[in-house]
MIKOL-572783 format. One record per residue (C-alpha): x, y, z. Coordinates in pm, 1 decimal, decimal comma. Layout:
[seti [X; Y; Z]]
...
END
This chain:
[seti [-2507,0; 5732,0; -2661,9]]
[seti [-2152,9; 5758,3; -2728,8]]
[seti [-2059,4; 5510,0; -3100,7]]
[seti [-1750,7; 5262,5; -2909,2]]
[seti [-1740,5; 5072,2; -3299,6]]
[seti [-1865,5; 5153,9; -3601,2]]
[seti [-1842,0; 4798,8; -3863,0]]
[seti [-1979,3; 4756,5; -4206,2]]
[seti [-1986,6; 4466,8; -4473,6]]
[seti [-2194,2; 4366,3; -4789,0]]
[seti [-2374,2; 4079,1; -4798,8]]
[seti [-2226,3; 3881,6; -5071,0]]
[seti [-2161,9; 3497,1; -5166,2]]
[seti [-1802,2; 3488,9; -5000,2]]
[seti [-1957,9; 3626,2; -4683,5]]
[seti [-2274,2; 3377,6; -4709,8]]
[seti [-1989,4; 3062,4; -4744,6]]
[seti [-1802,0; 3173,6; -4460,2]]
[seti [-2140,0; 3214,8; -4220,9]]
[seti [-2273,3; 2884,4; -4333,7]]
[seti [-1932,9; 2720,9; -4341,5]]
[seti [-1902,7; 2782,1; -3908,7]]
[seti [-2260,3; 2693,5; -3867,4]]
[seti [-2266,2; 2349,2; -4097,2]]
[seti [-1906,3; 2255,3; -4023,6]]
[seti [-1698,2; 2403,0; -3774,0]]
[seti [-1895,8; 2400,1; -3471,3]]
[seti [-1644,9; 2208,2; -3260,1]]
[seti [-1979,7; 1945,5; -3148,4]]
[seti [-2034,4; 1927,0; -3487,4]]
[seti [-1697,7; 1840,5; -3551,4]]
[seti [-1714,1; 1580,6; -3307,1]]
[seti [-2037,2; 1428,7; -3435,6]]
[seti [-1920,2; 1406,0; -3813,5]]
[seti [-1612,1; 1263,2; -3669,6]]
[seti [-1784,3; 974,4; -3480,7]]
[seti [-2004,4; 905,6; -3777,1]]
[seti [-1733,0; 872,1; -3985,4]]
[seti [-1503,5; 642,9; -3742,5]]
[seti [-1838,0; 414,4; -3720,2]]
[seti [-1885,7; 390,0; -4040,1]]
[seti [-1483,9; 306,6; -4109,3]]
[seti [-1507,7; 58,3; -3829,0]]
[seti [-1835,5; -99,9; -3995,7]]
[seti [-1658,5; -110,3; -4351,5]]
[seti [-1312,0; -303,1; -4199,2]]
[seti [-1561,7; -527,1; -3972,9]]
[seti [-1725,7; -627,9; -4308,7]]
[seti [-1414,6; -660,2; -4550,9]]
[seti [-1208,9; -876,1; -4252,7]]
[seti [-1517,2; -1056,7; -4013,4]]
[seti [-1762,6; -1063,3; -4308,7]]
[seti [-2032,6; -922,1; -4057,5]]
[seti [-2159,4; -545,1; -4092,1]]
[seti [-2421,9; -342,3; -4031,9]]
[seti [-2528,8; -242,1; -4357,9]]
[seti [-2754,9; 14,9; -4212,9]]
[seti [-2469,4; 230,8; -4065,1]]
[seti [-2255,1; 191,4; -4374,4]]
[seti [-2579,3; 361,5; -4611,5]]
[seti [-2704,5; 592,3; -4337,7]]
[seti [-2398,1; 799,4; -4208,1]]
[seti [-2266,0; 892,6; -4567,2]]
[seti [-2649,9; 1061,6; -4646,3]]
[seti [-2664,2; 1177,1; -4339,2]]
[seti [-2300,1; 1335,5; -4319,9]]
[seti [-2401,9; 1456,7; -4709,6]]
[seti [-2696,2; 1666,1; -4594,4]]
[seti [-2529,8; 1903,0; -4395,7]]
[seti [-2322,2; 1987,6; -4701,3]]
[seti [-2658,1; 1998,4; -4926,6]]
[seti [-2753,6; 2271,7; -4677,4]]
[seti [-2510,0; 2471,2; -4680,6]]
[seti [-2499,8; 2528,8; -5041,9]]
[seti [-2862,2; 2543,9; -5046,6]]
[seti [-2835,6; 2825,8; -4807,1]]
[seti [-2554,0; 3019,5; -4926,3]]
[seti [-2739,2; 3034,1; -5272,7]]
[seti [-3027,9; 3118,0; -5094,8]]
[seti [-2947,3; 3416,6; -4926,3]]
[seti [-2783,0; 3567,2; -5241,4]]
[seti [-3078,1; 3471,8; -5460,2]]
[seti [-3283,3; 3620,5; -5202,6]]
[seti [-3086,9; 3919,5; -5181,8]]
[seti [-3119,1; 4000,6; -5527,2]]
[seti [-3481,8; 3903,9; -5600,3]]
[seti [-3609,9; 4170,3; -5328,1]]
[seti [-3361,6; 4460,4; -5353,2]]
[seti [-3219,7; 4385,5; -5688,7]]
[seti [-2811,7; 4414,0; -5517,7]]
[seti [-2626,0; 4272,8; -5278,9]]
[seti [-2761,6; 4492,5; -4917,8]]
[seti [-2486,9; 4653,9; -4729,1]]
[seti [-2496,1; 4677,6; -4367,8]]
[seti [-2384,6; 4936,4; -4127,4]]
[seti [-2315,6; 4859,0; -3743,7]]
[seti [-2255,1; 5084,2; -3442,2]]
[seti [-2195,6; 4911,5; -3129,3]]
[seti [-2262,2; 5148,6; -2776,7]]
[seti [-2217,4; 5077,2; -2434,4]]
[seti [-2584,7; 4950,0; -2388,6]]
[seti [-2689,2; 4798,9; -2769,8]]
[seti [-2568,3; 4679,0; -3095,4]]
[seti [-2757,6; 4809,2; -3415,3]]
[seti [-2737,5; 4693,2; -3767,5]]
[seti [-2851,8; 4933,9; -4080,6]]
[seti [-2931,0; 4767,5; -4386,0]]
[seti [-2923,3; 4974,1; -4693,7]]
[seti [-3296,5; 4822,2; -4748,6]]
[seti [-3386,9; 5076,8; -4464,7]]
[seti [-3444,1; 4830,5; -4195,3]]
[seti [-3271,9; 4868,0; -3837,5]]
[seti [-3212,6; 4598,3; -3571,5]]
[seti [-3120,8; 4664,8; -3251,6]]
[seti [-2962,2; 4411,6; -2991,5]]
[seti [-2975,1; 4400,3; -2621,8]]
[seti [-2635,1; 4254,2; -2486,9]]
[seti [-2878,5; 4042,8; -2240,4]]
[seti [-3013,5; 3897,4; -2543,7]]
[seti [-2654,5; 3748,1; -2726,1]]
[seti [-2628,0; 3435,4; -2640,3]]
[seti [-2288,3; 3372,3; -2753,4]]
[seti [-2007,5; 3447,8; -3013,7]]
[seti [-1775,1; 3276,0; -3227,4]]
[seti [-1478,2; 3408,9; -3461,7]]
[seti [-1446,1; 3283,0; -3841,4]]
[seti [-1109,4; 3354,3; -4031,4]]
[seti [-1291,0; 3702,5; -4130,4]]
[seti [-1584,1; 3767,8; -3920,2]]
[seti [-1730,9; 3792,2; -3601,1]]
[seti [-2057,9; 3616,7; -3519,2]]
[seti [-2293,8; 3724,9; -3267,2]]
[seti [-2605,9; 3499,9; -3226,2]]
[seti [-2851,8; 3611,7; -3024,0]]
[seti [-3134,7; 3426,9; -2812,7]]
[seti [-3348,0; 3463,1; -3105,9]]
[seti [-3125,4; 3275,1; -3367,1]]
[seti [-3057,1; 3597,6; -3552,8]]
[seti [-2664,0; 3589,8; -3666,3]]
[seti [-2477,9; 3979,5; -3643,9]]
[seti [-2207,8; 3990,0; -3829,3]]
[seti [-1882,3; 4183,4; -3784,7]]
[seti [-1620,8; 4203,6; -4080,2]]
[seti [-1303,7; 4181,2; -3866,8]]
[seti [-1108,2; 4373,3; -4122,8]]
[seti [-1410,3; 4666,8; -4178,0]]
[seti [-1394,8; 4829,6; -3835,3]]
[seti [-1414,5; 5157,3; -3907,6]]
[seti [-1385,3; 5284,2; -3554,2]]
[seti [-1262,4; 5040,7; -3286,2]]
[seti [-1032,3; 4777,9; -3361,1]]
[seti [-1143,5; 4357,7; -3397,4]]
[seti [-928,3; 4297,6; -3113,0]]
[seti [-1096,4; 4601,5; -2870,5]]
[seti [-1417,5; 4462,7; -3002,9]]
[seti [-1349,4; 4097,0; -2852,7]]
[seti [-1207,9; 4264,1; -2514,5]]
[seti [-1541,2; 4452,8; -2521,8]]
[seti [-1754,7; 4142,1; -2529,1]]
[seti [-1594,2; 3966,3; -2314,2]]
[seti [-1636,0; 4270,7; -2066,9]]
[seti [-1983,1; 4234,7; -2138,3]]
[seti [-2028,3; 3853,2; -1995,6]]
[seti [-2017,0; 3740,7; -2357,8]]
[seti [-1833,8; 3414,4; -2458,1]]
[seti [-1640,2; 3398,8; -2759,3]]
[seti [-1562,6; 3035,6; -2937,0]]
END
């Protein structure tokens, strides 16, 4: 079981903004969706101010429902730190090797996950990090700029080897 990278980051609140900010925002269907939400509800408001007509449902629905995405995500990112600190008492630091065959995280709470590559279902790149999600929902994280053997840009050739799409 030869180590190919070797990746580490703390979880912290910057990290926990820029995980939450690609999954509530930058999703490109997501961008799509907000973005037809938003031209229906423009088109509503100008058919109201020039035709007198609207429909007043779509001009009070799609602002509270294009605001709850952006309750979540603070909600979340305040959630994981609170979290964080209410069970180990720090922010938890997490160490990642990545072999030919798995990918395994270290926690500095003790705890150990290992990944099949069968079982990513895809990844996506952030300004910083890396995001592998698996089939299971659970988000592994690569700092692009903590590689402490390998390189960010061997690292995406590697998945890619490996069948694995990158957004």
């Amino acid at each position: 079981m030869e180590i190919l990278f070797e990746n580490s980051y703390v979880r912290n609140k910057e990290l926990a903004k820029e995980v939450y900010r690609y999954y509530y925002f930058q999703r490109k269907w997501l961008v799509v969706c907000y973005a037809l939400m938003a031209i229906s509800f423009f088109v509503n408001l100008f058919i109201g101010i020039f035709e007198k007509t609207t429909n007043i449902v779509v001009l009070i629905v799609v602002p509270l429902y294009l605001l709850i995405p952006i309750f979540c995500y603070f909600n979340q990112v305040n959630a994981m730190v609170k979290r964080d600190k209410e069970v180990h008492g720090k922010e938890i630091s997490v160490e990642t090797i990545v072999t030919e065959d798995f990918i395994q995280n270290t926690a500095s709470t003790g705890s150990v996950n290992k990944l099949d590559y069968v079982n990513v279902r895809n990844a996506a790149q952030t300004k910083n990090l890396i995001l592998l999600r698996s089939k299971a929902n659970l988000i592994y994280i690569f700092r692009k700029d903590t590689f402490t053997k390998g390189s960010k840009d061997d690292f995406i050739a590697f998945l890619k080897g490996k069948g694995i799409k990158i957004k």
